[in-house]
ChimeraX commands (.cxc) that place a marker at each C-alpha (Angstrom):
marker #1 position 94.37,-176.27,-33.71 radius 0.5
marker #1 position 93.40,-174.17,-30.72 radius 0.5
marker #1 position 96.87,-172.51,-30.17 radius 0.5
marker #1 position 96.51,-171.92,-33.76 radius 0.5
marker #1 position 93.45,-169.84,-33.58 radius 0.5
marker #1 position 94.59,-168.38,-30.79 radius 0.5
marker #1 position 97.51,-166.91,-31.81 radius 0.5
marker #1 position 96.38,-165.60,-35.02 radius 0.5
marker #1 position 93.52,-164.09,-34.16 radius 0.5
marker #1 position 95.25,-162.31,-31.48 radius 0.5
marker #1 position 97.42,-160.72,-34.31 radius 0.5
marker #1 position 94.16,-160.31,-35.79 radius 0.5
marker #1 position 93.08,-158.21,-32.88 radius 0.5
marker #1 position 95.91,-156.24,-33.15 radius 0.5
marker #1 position 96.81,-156.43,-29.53 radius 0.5
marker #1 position 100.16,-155.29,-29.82 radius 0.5
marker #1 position 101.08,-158.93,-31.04 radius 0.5
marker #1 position 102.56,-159.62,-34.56 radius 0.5
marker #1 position 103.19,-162.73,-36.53 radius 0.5
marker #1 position 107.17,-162.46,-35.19 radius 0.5
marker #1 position 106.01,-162.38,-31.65 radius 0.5
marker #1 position 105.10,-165.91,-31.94 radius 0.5
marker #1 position 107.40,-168.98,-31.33 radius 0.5
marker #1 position 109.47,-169.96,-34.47 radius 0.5
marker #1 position 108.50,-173.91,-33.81 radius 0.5
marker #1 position 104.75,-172.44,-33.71 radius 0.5
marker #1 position 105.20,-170.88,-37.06 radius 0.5
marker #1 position 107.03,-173.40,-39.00 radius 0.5
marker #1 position 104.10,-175.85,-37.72 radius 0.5
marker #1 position 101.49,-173.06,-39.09 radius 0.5
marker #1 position 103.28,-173.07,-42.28 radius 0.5
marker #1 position 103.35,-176.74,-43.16 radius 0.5
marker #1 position 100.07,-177.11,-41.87 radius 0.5
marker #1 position 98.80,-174.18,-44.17 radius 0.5
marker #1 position 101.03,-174.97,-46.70 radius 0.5
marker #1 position 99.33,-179.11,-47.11 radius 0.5
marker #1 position 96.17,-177.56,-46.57 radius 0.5
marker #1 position 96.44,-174.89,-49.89 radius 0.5
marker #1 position 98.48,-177.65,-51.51 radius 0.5
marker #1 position 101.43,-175.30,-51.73 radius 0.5
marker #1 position 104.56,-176.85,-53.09 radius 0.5
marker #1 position 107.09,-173.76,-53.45 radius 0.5
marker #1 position 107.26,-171.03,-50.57 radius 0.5
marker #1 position 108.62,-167.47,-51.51 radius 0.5
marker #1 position 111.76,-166.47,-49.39 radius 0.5
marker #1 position 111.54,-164.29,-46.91 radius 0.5
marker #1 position 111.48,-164.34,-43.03 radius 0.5
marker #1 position 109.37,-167.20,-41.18 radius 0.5
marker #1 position 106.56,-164.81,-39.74 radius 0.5
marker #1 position 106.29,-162.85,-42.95 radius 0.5
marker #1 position 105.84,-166.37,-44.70 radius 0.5
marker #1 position 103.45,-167.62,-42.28 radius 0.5
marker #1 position 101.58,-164.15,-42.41 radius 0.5
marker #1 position 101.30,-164.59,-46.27 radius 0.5
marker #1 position 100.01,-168.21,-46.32 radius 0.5
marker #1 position 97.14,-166.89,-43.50 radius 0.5
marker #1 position 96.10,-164.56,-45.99 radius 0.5
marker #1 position 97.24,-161.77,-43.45 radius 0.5
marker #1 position 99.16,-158.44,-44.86 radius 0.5
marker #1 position 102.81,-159.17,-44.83 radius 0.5
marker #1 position 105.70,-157.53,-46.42 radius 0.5
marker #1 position 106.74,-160.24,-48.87 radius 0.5
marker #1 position 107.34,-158.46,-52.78 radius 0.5
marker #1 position 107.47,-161.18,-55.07 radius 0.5
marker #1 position 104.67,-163.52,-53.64 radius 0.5
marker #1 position 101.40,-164.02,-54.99 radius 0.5
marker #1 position 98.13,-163.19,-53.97 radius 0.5
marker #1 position 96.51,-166.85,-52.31 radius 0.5
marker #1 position 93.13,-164.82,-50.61 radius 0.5
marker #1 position 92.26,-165.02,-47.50 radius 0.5
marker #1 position 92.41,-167.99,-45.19 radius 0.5
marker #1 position 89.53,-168.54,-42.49 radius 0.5
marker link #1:1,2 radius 0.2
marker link #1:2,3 radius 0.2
marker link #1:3,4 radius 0.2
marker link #1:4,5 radius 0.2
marker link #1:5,6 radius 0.2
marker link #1:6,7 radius 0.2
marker link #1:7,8 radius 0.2
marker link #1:8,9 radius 0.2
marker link #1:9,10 radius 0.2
marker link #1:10,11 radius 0.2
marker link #1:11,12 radius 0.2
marker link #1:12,13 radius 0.2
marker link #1:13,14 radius 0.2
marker link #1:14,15 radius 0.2
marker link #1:15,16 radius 0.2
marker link #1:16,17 radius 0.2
marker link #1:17,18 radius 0.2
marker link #1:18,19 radius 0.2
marker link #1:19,20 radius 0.2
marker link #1:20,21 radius 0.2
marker link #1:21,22 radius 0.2
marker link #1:22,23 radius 0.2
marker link #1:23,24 radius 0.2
marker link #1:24,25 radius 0.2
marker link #1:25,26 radius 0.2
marker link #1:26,27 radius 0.2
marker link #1:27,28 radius 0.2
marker link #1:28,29 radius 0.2
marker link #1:29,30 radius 0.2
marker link #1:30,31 radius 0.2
marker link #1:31,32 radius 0.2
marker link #1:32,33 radius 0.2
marker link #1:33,34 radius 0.2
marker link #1:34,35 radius 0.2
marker link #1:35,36 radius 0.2
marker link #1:36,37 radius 0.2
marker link #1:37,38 radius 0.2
marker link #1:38,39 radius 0.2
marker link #1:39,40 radius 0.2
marker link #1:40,41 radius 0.2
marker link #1:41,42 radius 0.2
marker link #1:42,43 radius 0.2
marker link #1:43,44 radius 0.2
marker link #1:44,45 radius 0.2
marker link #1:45,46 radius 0.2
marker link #1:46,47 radius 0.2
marker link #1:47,48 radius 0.2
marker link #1:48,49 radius 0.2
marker link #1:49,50 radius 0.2
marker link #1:50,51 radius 0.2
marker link #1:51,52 radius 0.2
marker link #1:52,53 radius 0.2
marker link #1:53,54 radius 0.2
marker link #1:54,55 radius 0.2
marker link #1:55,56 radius 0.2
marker link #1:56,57 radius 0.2
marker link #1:57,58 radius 0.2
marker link #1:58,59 radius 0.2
marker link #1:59,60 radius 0.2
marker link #1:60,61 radius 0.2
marker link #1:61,62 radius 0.2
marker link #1:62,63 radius 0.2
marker link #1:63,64 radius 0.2
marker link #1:64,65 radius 0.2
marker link #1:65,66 radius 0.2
marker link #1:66,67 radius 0.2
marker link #1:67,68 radius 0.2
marker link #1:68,69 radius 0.2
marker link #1:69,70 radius 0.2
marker link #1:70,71 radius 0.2
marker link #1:71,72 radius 0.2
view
């Protein structure tokens, strides 16, 4: 949970770090664990850190998926 915060709210910061800076197992564990927490069955395609961007409720540069709000 700590990396977690950590890591997004350094792309938060925008400290020169982005969502696709960060390690792909990192982001695939951010996903599920956002995913189970919004109760999320269906992702939309795209890359990993534009998907894991989108379920944070952070911009991303995914067309077709829905708004969800903000995260945290």
């Amino acid at each position: 949970m700590r990396a977690r915060e950590v890591c997004v709210h350094a792309v938060d910061f925008d400290l020169g770090i982005g969502f696709a800076d960060l390690p792909e197992d990192f982001l695939r564990a951010l996903c599920d664990d956002i995913r189970a927490k919004r109760g999320l069955t269906e992702l939309p395609a795209g890359p990993l850190p534009e998907v894991a961007a989108w379920l944070a409720g952070r911009p991303h540069s995914l067309a077709d998926a829905p708004a969800l709000g903000p995260w945290l």
